[in-house]
NUNU-325254 format. One record per residue (C-alpha): residue number from 1; residue in one letter; chain; x, y, z. Coordinates in steps of 0.2 Angstrom, whole numbers, plus 2048, in hexadecimal, padded with zeros to 3 digits. Layout:
! NUNU-325254
  pos  code  unit   xx   yy   zz
  NUM     A     A    X    Y    Z
...
This chain:
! NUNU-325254
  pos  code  unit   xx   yy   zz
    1     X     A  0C2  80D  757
    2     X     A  0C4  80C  745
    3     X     A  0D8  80A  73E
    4     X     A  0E1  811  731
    5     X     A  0D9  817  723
    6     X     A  0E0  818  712
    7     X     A  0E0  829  706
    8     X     A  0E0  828  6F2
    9     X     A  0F2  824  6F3
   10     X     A  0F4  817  6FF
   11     X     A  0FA  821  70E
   12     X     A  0F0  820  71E
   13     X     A  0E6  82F  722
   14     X     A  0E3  82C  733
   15     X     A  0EE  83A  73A
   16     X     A  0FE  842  737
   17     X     A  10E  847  741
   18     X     A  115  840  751
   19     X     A  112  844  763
   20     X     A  10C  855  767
   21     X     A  109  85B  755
   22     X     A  0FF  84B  750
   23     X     A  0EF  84E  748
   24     X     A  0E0  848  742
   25     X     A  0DB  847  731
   26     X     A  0CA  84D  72D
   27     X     A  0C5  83E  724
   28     X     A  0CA  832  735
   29     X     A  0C0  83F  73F
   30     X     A  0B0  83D  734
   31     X     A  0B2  829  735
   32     X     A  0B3  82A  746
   33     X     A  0A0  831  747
   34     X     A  09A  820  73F
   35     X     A  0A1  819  74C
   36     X     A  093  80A  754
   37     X     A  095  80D  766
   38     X     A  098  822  765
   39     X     A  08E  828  758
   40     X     A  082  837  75C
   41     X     A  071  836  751
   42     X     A  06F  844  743
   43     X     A  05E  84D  746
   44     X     A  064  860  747
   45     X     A  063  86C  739
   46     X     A  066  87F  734
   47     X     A  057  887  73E
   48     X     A  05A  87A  74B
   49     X     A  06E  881  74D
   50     X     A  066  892  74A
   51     X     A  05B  890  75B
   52     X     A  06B  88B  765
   53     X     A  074  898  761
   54     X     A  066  8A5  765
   55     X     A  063  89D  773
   56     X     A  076  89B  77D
   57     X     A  077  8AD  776
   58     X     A  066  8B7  77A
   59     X     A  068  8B4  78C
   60     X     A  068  8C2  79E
   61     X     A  073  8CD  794
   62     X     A  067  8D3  789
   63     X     A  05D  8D8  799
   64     X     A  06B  8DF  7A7
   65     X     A  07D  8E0  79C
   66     X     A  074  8EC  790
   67     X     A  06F  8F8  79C
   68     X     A  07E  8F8  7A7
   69     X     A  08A  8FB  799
   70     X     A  080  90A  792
   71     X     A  081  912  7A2
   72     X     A  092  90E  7A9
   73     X     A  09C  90D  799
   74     X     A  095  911  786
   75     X     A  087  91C  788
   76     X     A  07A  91C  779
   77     X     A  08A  916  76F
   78     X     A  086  905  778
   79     X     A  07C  8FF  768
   80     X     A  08D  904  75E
   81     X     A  096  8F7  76B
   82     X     A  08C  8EB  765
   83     X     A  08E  8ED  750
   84     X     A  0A0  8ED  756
   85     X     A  0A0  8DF  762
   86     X     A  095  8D5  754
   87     X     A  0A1  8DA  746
   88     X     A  0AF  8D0  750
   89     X     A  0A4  8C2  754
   90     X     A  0A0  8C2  743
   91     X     A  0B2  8C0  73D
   92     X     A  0B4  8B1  746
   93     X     A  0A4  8AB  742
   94     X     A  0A9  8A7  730
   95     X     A  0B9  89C  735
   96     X     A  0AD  893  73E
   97     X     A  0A0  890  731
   98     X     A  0AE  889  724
   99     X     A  0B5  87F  732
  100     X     A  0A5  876  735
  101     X     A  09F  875  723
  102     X     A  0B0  86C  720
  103     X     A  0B2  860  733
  104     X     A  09F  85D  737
  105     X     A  0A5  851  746
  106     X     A  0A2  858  756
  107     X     A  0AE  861  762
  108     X     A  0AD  871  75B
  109     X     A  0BF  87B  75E
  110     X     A  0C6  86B  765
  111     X     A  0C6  862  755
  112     X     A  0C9  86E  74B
  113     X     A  0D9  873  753
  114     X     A  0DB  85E  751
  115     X     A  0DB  860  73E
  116     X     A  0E8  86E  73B
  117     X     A  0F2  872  74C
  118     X     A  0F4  860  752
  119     X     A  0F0  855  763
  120     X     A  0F8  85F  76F
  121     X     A  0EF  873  76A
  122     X     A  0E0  866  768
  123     X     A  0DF  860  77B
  124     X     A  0E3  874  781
  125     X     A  0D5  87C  776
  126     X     A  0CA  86B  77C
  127     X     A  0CF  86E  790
  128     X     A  0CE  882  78B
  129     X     A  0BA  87D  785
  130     X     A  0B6  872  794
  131     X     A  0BA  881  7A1
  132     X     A  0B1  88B  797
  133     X     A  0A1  883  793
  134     X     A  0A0  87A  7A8
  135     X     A  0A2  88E  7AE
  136     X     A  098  894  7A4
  137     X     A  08B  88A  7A4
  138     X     A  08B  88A  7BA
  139     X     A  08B  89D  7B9
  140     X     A  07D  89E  7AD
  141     X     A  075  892  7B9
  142     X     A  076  89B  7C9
  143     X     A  071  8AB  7C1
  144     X     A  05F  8A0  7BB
  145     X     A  05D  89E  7CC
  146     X     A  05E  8AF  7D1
  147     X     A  050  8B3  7C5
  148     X     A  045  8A5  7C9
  149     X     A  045  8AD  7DB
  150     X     A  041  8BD  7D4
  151     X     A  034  8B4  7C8
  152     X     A  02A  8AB  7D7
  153     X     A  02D  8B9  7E2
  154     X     A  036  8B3  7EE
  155     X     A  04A  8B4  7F6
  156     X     A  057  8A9  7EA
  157     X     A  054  897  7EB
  158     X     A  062  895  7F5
  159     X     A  061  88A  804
  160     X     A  06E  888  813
  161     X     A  072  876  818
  162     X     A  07C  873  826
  163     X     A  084  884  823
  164     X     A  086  87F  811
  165     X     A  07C  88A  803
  166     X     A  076  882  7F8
  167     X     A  06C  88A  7E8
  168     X     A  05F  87C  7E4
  169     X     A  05A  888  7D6
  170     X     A  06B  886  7CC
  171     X     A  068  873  7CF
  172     X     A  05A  871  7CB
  173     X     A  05D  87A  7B8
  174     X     A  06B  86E  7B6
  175     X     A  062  85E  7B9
  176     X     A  053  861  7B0
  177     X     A  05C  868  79F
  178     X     A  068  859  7A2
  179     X     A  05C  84D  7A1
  180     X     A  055  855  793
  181     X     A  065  854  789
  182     X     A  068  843  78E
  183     X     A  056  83F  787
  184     X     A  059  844  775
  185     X     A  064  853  76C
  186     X     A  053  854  761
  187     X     A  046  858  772
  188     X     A  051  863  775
  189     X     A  052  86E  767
  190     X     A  03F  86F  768
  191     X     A  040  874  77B
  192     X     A  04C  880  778
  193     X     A  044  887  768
  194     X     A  032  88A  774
  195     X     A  03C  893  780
  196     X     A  047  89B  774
  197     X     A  038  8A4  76C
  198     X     A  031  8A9  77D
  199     X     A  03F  8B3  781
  200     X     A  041  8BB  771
  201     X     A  02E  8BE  773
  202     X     A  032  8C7  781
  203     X     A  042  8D0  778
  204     X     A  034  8D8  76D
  205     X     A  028  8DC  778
  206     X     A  033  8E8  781
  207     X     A  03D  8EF  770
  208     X     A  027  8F3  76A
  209     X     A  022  8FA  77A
  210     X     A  031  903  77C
  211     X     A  031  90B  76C
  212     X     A  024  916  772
  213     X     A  02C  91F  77F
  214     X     A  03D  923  775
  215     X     A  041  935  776
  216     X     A  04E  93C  76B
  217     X     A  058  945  775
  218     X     A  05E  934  780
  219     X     A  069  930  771
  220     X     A  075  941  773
  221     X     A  082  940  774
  222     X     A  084  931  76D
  223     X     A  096  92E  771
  224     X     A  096  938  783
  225     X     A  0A8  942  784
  226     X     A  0B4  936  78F
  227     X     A  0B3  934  7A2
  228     X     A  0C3  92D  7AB
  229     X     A  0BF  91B  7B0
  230     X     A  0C0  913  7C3
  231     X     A  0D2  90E  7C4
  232     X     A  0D6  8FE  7C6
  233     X     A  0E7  8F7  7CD
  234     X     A  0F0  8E6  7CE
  235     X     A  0E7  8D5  7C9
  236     X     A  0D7  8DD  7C6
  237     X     A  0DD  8E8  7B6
  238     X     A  0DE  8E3  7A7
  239     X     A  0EA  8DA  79C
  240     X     A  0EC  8EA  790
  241     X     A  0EE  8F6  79F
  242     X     A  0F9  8ED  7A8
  243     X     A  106  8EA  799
  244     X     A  105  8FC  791
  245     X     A  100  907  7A3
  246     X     A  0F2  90E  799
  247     X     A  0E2  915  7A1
  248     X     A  0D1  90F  79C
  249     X     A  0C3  91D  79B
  250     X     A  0B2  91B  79C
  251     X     A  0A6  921  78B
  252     X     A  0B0  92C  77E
  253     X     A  0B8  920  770
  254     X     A  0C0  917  77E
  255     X     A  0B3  910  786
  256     X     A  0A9  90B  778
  257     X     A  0B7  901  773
  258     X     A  0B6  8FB  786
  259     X     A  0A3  8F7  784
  260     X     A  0A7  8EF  776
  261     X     A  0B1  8E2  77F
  262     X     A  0A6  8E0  78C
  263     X     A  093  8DF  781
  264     X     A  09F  8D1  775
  265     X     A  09A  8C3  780
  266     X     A  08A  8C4  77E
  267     X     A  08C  8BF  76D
  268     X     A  096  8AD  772
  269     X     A  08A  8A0  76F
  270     X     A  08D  89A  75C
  271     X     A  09C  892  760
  272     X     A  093  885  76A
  273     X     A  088  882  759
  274     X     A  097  87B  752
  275     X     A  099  86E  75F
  276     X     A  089  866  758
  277     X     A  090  864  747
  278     X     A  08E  850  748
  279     X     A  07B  850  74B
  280     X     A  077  85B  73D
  281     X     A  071  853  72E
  282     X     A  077  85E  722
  283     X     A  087  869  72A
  284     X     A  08E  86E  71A
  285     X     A  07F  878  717
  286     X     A  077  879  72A
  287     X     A  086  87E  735
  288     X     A  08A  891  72B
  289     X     A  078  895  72A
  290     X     A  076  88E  73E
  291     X     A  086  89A  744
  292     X     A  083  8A8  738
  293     X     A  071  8A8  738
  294     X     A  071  8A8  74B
  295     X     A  07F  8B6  750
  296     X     A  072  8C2  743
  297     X     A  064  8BE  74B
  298     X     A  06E  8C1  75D
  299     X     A  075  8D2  756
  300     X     A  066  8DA  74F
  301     X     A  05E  8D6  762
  302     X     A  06A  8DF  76D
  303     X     A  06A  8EE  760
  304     X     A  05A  8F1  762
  305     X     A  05A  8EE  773
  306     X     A  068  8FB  777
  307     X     A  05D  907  76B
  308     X     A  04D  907  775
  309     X     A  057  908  785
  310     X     A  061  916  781
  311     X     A  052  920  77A
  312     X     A  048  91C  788
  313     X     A  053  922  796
  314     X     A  063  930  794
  315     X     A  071  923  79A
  316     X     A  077  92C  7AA
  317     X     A  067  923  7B1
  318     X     A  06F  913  7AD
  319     X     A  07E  913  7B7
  320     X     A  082  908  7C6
  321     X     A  082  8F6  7C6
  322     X     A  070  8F4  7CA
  323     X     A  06A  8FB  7BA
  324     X     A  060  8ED  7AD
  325     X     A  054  8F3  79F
  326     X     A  046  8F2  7AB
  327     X     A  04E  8FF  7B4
  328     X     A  04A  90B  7A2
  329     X     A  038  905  7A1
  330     X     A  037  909  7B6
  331     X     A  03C  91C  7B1
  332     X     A  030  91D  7A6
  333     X     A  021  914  7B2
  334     X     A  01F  904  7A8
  335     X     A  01F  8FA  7B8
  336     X     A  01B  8EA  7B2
  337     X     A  02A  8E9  7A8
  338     X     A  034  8E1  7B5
  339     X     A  02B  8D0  7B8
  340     X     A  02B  8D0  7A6
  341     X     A  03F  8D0  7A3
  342     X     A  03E  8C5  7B4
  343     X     A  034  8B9  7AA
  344     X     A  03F  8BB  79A
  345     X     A  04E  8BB  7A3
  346     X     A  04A  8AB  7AA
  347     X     A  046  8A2  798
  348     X     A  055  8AB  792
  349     X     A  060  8A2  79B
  350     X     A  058  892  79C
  351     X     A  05E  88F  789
  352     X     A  06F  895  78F
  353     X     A  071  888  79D
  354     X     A  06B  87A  790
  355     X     A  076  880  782
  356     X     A  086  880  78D
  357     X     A  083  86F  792
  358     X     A  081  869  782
  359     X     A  091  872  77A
  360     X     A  09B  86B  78A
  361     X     A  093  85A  788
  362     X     A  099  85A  775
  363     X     A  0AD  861  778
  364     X     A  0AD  852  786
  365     X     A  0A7  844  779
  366     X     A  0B2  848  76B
  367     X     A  0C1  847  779
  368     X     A  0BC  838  780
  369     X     A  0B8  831  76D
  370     X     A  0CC  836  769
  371     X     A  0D2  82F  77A
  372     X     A  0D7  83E  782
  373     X     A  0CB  83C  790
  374     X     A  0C6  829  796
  375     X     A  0BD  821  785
  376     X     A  0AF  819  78E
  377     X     A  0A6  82A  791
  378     X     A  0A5  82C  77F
  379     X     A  097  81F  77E
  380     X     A  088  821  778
  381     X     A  076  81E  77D
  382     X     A  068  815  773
  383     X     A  062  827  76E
  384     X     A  072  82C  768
  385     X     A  076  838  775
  386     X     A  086  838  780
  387     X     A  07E  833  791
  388     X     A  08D  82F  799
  389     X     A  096  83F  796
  390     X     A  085  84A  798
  391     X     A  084  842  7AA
  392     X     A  095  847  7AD
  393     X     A  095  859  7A8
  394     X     A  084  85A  7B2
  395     X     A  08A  854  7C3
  396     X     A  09A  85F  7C0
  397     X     A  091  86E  7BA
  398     X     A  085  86C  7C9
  399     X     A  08F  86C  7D7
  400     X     A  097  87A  7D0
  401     X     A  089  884  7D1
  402     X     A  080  87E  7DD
  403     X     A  08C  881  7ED
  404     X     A  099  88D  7E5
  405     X     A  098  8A1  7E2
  406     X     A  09F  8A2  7D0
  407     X     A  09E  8B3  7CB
  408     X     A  0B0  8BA  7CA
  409     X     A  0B3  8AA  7C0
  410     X     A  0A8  8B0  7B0
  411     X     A  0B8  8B8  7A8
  412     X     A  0BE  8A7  7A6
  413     X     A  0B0  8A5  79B
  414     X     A  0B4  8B1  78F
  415     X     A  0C5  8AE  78F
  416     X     A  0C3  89B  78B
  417     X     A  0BA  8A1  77B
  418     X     A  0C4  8AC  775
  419     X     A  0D2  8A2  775
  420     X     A  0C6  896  76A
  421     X     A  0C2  8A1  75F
  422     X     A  0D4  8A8  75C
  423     X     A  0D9  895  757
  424     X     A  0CD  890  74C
  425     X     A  0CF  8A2  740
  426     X     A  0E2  89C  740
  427     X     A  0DE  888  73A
  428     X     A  0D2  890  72E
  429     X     A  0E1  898  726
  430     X     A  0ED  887  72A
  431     X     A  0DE  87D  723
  432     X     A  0DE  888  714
  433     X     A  0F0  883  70F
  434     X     A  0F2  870  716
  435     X     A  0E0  86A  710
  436     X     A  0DC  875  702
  437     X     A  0D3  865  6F8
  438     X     A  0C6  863  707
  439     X     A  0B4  865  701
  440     X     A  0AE  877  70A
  441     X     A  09D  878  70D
  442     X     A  0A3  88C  712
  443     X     A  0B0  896  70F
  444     X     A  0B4  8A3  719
  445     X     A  0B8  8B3  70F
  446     X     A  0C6  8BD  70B
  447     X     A  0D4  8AF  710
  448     X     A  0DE  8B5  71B
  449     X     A  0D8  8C4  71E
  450     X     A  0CA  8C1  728
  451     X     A  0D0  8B6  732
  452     X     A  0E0  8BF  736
  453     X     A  0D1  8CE  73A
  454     X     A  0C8  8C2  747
  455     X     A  0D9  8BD  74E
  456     X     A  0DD  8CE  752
  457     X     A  0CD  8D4  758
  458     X     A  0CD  8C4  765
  459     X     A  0DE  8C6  76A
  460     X     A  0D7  8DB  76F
  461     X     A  0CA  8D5  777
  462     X     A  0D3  8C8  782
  463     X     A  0E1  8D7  786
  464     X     A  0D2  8E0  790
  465     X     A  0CF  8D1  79B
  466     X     A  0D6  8D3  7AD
  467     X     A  0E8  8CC  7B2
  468     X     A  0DF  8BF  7BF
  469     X     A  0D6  8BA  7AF
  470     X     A  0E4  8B5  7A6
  471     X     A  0ED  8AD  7B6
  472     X     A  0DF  8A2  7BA
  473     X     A  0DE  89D  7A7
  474     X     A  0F0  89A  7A7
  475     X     A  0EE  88F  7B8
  476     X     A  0E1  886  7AE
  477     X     A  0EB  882  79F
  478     X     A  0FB  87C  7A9
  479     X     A  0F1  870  7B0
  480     X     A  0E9  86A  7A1
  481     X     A  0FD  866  79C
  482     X     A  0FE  85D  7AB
  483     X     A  0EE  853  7A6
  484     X     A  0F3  850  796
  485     X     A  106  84A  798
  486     X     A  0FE  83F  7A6
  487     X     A  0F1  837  79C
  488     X     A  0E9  83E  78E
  489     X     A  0FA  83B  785
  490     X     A  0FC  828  787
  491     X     A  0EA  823  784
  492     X     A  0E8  82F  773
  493     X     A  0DE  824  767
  494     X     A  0EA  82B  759
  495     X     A  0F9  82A  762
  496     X     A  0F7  815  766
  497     X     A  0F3  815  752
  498     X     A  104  81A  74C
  499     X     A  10C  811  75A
  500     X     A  101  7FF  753
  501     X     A  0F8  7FE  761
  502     X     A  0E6  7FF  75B
């Protein structure tokens, strides 16, 4: 790895601050990407970041958590939920947009928090991003499968060996979108762009057909008067509720600020854009119109959606667990429509899987890179593409989907990001003060305010995650400590700088 560097007046820029409040200086973090034997290739631009985002974020949701929130919780107001839910997505979307106009290394929340916080916040956020991203990416797996049974028509792909299950669906996805990200960060973006269009495609064909069968009435009232909620005691409340003793209600003002909680992670998706930032070609200029571009795009979908499916249907016909958007078109005798949002399901969630993997890849590498994790994985291959690492997070990734029941873990998920995006509006402010001479390709507005806004409106939403949430989140991060004072620590490529040894 490279050594010191030198600044205009003589002092080395390499990093800063000893031990657990060393960090990176963003000029050593840009060096390190020329860097022979771990240089990812540029070839990604604007529309190309714009794709990934719409892609991780256009996913089932659009298909069963529209419908199931309209009629358990929100009513008609769901598309409100969603303007709200986008508004706070949006908040944090800016920091993130300076961030990676000004560090266009990749890593995303990882070294970010490297640059302004210091090592040790650095390694939480990057262990934070690793649960994230590996959960994620195995639920969103196993739930391809389930559609790709419902698509051929046949029971899930799961078979039993020697009392085992195993879902040969969920591996199946993961091998074959690893291998495609081994081949080439490029390939696919171009995969993911045909696909990407094909769901979207299918987005629209259900917002134009729907249309005609909107009746008026379905949208009053449009907040429904407040409903008490199902109680729910013990771990399984949340945060909010179990501090304060407040009880949730279902519609009313309450519950659309409930529905807005639960519709805001079907925005999550333009954070993994970020990670990318070293394969762009031109981020100062790529990276905002990528994450921006893409969360627009993603809100003006699920809006429409929530529209046509409250007009079509009152939402008392929505409620239950087994409602999805084909359930409206069912009620109205458009019978086709289910293999249809089978079949766009099933895309959906194909550029989700692929998307995941590639953030997680990306988090790993700049970890390695820094010495936090083993150095060697940070190696790359002769198309400029982690292979070592992407191997890694597939076998992992893989096994967790493919022999383990994941869905109460999808919390986690959310969580995880949240906590991301509630350090990144922070260092925007820090950065701001400590760095003020950097060259910004974009500057979030209305410094500190916004981010102070996006903060606030994270910190709210993880409040209304479950208490066994937070302890499994907690579990997590002691034991990345534990990692990190074990290992991570002593091999730090920073840390053996100041001490002389590289």
């Amino acid at each position: 790895m490279t050594s010191h560097g030198k600044g205009a007046t003589g002092e080395p820029v390499s990093g800063s601050g000893q031990g657990l409040r060393r960090t990176k200086s963003i000029e050593q973090s840009i060096r390190d990407t020329d860097e022979p034997d771990t240089k990812l290739k540029k070839t990604l631009n604007s529309w190309d970041l714009t794709v990934f985002g719409v892609a991780v974020a256009v996913g089932a949701g659009i298909f069963t958590l529209t419908a199931r929130t309209a009629g358990n919780v929100a009513g008609p107001a769901v598309s409100l939920a969603f303007v709200f839910a986008a508004i706070a997505c949006g908040l944090a979307a800016l920091c993130y947009a300076e961030f990676a106009s000004t560090v266009p290394v990749a890593g995303s929340a990882y070294t970010f928090s490297y640059a302004t916080f210091g090592e040790f916040i650095a390694w939480i956020i990057g262990w934070d991003l690793i649960l994230e991203f590996a959960l994620a990416a195995a639920v969103v797996a196993k739930g391809w499968s389930l559609y790709l049974g419902e698509v051929l028509g046949t029971a899930s792909p799961v078979a039993t060996i020697g009392g085992l299950d195993v879902d040969w669906g969920a591996l199946l996805i993961v091998v074959v979108l690893s291998v495609l990200l081994v081949t080439g960060v490029k390939i696919s973006s171009r995969v993911s762009l045909i696909i990407t269009a094909i769901k979207v495609a299918v987005v629209l064909l259900i917002v134009v057909v729907g249309a005609f069968y909107i009746k008026a009435a379905n949208y009053s009232p449009y907040i429904p008067p407040a409903e008490p909620a199902e109680s729910e005691t013990g771990l399984t409340q949340s945060l909010f509720s179990f501090v304060t003793g407040a009880e949730g209600s279902n519609f009313g003002w309450y519950g659309l600020l409930a529905a807005a909680s639960l519709v805001f992670f079907a925005f999550i998706g333009f954070d993994i854009v970020a990670t990318t930032a070293e394969e762009t070609v031109d981020p100062q200029r790529s990276l905002p119109r990528g994450i921006l571009g893409s969360l627009a795009i993603v809100t003006v979908l699920y809006v429409a959606v929530t529209l046509i499916l409250t007009g079509m249907v009152n939402y008392t016909e929505l409620a239950g667990d087994s409602s999805t958007l084909a359930t409206a078109f069912e009620l109205n005798g458009i019978t086709w429509a289910q293999q249809i949002i089978s079949f766009g399901a099933l895309a959906g969630l194909t550029t989700v899987v692929m998307v995941l993997l590639l953030g997680q890849s990306r988090v790993l590498f700049a970890m390695s890179r820094d010495g936090l994790m083993p150095r060697a994985l940070a190696k790359t291959g002769s198309r400029g593409t982690p292979v070592r690492i992407t191997v890694l997070v597939a076998v992992v990734v893989a096994v967790l989907a493919t022999f383990f029941p994941i869905g109460t873990l999808e919390e986690m998920v959310n969580i995880g990001t949240l906590f991301a995006f509630v350090l990144v509006s922070i260092g925007v402010v820090v950065l701001r003060r400590t760095r003020p001479d950097l060259k910004r390709g974009f500057r979030t507005p209305l410094v500190p305010l916004v981010p102070i806004l996006a903060v606030v409106a994270c910190l709210w939403l993880m409040l209304n995650l479950s208490v066994e949430t937070w302890l499994r989140f907690v579990i997590w991060m002691a034991l990345g400590v534990i990692v990190y004072f074990a290992y991570s620590r002593r091999h730090s490529v920073l840390g053996r700088q100041q001490a002389g040894l590289e």
